[in-house]
C-alpha positions in Angstrom: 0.0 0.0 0.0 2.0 3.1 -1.8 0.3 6.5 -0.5 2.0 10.1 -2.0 -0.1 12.6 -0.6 0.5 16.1 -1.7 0.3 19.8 0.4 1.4 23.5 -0.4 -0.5 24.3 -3.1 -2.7 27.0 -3.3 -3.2 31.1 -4.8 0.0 32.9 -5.0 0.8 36.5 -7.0 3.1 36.4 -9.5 7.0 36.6 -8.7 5.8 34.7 -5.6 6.7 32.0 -4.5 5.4 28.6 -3.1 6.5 25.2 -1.6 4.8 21.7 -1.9 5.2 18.7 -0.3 4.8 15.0 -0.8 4.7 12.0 2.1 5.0 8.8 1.2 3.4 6.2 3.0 6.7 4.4 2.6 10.7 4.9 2.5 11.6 7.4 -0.6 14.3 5.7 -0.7 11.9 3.0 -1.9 11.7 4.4 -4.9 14.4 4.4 -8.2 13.3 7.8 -8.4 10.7 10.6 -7.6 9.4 13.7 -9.5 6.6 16.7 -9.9 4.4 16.7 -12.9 2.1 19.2 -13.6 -0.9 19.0 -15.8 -3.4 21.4 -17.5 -6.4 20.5 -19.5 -5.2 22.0 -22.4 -1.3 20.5 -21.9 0.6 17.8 -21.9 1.7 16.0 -18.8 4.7 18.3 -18.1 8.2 16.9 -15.8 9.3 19.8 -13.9 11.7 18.4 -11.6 12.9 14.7 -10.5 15.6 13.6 -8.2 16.8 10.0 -8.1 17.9 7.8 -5.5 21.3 8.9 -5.9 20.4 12.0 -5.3 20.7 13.9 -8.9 18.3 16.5 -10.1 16.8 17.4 -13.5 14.9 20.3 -13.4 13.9 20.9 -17.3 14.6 24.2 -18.9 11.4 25.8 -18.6 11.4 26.3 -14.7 15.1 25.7 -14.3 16.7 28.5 -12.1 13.5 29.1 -10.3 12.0 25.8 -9.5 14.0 23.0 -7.3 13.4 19.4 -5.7 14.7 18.3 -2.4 14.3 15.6 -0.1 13.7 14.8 3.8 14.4 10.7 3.7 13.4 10.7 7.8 10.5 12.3 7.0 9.5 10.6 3.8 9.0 13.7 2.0 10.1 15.2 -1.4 9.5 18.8 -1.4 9.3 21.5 -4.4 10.5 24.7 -4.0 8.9 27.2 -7.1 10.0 30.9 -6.9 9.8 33.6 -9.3 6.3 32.1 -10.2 4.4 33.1 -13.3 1.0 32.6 -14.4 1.5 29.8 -17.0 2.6 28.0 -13.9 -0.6 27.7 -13.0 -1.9 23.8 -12.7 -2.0 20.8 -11.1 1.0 19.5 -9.2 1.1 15.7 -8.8 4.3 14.0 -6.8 5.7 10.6 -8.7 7.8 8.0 -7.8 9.2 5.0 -9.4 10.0 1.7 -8.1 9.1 -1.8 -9.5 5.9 0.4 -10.6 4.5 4.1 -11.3 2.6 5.9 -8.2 1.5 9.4 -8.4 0.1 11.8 -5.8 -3.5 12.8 -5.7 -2.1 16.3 -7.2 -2.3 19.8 -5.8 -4.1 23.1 -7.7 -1.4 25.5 -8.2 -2.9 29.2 -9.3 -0.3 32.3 -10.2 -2.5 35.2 -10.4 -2.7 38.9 -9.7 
């Protein structure tokens, strides 16, 4: 039983900034790796960070510099740090991990607006 349940989102202003988390249910370092998605109804599924048991990062270029991913392995959580946020930032954040399996978050509405 695999539970990633997800917190932080919410309204911010733009340039703002905002932090979500995700708890697993188990050890993260369960997993081969983790990540945030995010997801509008008129995009594609969208990787915008994802850190691997090792440890790396890949934050993709189009919130590089202003988005990272962390972890808190005694706290089973993976967190996701976005500042400078803009308005086509605006969605739904889920929390992913990978092991043996896919298992995603219940996601988490994100809205940049003034």
């Amino acid at each position: 039983q695999v539970q990633l349940v997800e917190s932080g989102g919410g309204l911010v202003q733009p340039g703002g900034s905002l932090r979500l988390s995700c708890v697993a249910s188990v050890s993260i370092a369960s997993f081969n790796h983790m990540a945030w998605f995010r997801q509008t109804p008129g995009m594609q599924r969208e990787l915008v960070a994802k850190i691997t048991n090792g440890g790396s990062t890949l934050i993709p270029r189009p919130v590089k510099g202003r988005f990272t991913i962390s972890r808190d392995v005694a706290k089973r959580t993976v967190s996701l740090q976005m500042n400078s946020l803009k308005p086509e930032d605006t969605a739904v954040y889920y929390c992913y991990g990978y092991s043996e399996g896919e298992y995603w978050g219940q996601g988490t509405q994100v809205t940049v607006s003034s």
